[in-house]
N, C-alpha and C positions, 0 to 999 in steps of 0.2 A: 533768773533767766526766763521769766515769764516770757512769754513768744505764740506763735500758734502751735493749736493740738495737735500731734501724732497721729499718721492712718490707724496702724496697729499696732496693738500693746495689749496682752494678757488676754482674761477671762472677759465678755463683755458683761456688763451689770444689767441684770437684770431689769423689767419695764418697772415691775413695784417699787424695787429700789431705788430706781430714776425720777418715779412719781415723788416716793415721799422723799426723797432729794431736796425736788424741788419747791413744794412744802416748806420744809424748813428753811430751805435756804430762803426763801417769802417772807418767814417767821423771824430770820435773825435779823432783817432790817428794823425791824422795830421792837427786837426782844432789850431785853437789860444786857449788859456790859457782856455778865455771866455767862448767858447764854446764847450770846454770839459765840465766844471762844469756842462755847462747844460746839453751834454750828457749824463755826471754820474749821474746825480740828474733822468733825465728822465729814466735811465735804473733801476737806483732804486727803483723807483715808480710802473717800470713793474713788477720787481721782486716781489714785494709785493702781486701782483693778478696774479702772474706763479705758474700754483701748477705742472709745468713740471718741473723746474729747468734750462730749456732751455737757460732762460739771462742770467743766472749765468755762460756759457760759452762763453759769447759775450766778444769780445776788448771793451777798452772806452779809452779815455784819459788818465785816472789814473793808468788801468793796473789791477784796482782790479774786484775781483765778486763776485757778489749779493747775499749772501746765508742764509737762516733761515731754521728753523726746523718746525717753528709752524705756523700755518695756516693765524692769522694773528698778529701785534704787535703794541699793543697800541705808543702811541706817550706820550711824555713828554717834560717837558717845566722847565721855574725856577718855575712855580707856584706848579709845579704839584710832582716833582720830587724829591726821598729822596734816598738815600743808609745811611740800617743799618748796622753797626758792633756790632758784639756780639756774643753769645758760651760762651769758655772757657776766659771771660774778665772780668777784674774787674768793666769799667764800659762803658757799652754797650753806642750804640750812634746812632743817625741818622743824616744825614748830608743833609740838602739842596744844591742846586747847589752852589746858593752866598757862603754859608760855606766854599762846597769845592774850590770855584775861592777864595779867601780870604787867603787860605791854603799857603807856599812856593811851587812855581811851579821848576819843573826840565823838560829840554827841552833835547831831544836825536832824533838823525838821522841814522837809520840803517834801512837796509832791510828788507823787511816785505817777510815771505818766509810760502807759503800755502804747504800743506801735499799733496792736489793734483799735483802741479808740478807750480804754475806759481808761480813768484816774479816780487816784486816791488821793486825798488833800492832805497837807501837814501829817507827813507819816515820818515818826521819828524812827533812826537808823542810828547804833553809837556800834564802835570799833575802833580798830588801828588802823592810821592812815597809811594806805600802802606807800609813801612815801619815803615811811620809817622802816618799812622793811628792805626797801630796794638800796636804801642810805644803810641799812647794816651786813647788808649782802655783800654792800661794793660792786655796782656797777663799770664796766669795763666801758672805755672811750669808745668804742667798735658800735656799741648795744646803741638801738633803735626806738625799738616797740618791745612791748610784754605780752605774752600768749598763758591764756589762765585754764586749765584741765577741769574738769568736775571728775568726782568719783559713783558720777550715773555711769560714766563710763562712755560717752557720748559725746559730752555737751564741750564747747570750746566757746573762745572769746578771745580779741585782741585790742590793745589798743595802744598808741605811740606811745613812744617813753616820756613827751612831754606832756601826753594827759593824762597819764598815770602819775605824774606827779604832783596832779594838781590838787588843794587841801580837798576837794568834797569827792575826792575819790577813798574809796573805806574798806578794808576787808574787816566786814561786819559779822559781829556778836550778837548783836543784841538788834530786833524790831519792836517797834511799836511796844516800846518798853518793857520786852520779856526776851529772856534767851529764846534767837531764829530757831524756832519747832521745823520737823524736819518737811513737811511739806510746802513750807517758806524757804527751803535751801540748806538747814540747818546740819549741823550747829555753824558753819562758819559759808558765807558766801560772801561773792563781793559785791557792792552798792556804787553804781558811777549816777551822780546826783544829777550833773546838766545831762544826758542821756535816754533813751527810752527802754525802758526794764531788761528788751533783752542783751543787753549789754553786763547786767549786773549777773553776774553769772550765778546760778544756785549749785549748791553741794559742794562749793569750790577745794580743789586738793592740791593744783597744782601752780608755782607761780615763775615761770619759765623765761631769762628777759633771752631776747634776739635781736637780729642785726635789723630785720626788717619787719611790720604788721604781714599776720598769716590772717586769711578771712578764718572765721568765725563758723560755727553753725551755720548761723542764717543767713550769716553774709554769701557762704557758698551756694544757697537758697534764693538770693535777689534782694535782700536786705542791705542795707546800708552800710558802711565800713565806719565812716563818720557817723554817730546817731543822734545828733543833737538834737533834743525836741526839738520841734516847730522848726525846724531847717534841714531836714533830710526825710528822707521816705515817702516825698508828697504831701505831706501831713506842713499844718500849718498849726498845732498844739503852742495854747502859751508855755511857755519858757519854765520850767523846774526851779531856775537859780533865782 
């Protein structure tokens, strides 16, 4: 659910810490593999106690930025961690992580393209296509659209029942070929491929189908209902698919 930064959230980070933030973050553009990870893991973790949004415009390695809505977001683990489906279905369900690794996995490599203006190129994303979940739930004739919950406690997303079913839609395990660490969304979020990131919602918990699309976050914000790159928001981005 990358998106724009939050006014306030937490402690603010100190100007040292901001300094050599940004330091590093300079350093993991051209560090080795290694030591990017660690500067994206490090810059995540600032993020989390920024209530400026300030790292959220910092370089790293990866190319991505750090962005949350709510002040602060729990963590989860295989012990801890469930997504329900349910609403308009015949039979509701919760899923533990193992459940969802257990699942047939689909692996896709495309561009991951932010509303604010940056991209990442060939960012691999592998998961269960939510296609498979909404086909085991039993969708009722009535149902519409699907509305997705985070367990930031905040964040929402919606989108019709016909683009949620379409194959490069993912409730995703796995980035950039390593279990989603939790400042990526982690462990389980969802990835909508033709779309602009904040549609793919982070920390995903909840997967809810209904009669009609509920806007979103940012859609309540002025954001886009449809997000198709390069065809919504003013943005004229080449195309993700």
């Amino acid at each position: 659910m990358e998106s724009e930064p939050a006014g306030t959230r937490g402690a603010p980070v100190g100007r040292r810490v901001f300094l050599g933030t940004l330091g590093l973050g300079a350093l993991g553009v051209l560090a080795a593999p290694t030591l990017q990870r660690g500067v994206e893991a490090f810059l995540g973790a600032a993020a989390d106690i920024d209530p400026t949004g300030l790292t959220g415009l910092l370089p790293n390695g990866g190319g991505f930025r750090y962005y949350s809505v709510a002040t602060s977001v729990p963590h989860k683990d295989a012990g801890t961690y469930r997504l329900t489906v349910d609403g308009l279905v015949d039979r509701p369900a919760a899923y533990t992580l193992a459940d969802l690794k257990a699942l047939p996995q689909t692996r896709m490599v495309r561009d991951v393209q932010c509303v604010t203006g940056w991209r990442v190129p060939e960012t691999p994303f592998e998961g269960v296509r939510l296609s498979h979940l909404l086909d085991a739930a039993g969708v009722r004739a009535s149902a519409g659209a699907v509305r997705f919950t985070c367990f930031d406690g905040a964040y929402s997303e919606s989108l019709t029942l016909e683009q949620a079913r379409r194959d490069d839609v993912l409730v995703a395990l796995r980035m950039q070929d390593e279990d989603i660490g939790h400042s990526h969304g982690g462990p389980v979020r969802l990835y909508v491929a033709p779309m602009y990131f904040y549609k793919s919602a982070k920390w995903l918990s909840g997967i809810t189908v209904t009669e009609d699309v509920r806007p979103g976050y940012w859609e309540e914000r002025g954001y886009d209902i449809d997000a198709w790159v390069g065809r919504s928001n003013g943005r004229d981005d080449e195309p993700t698919t």
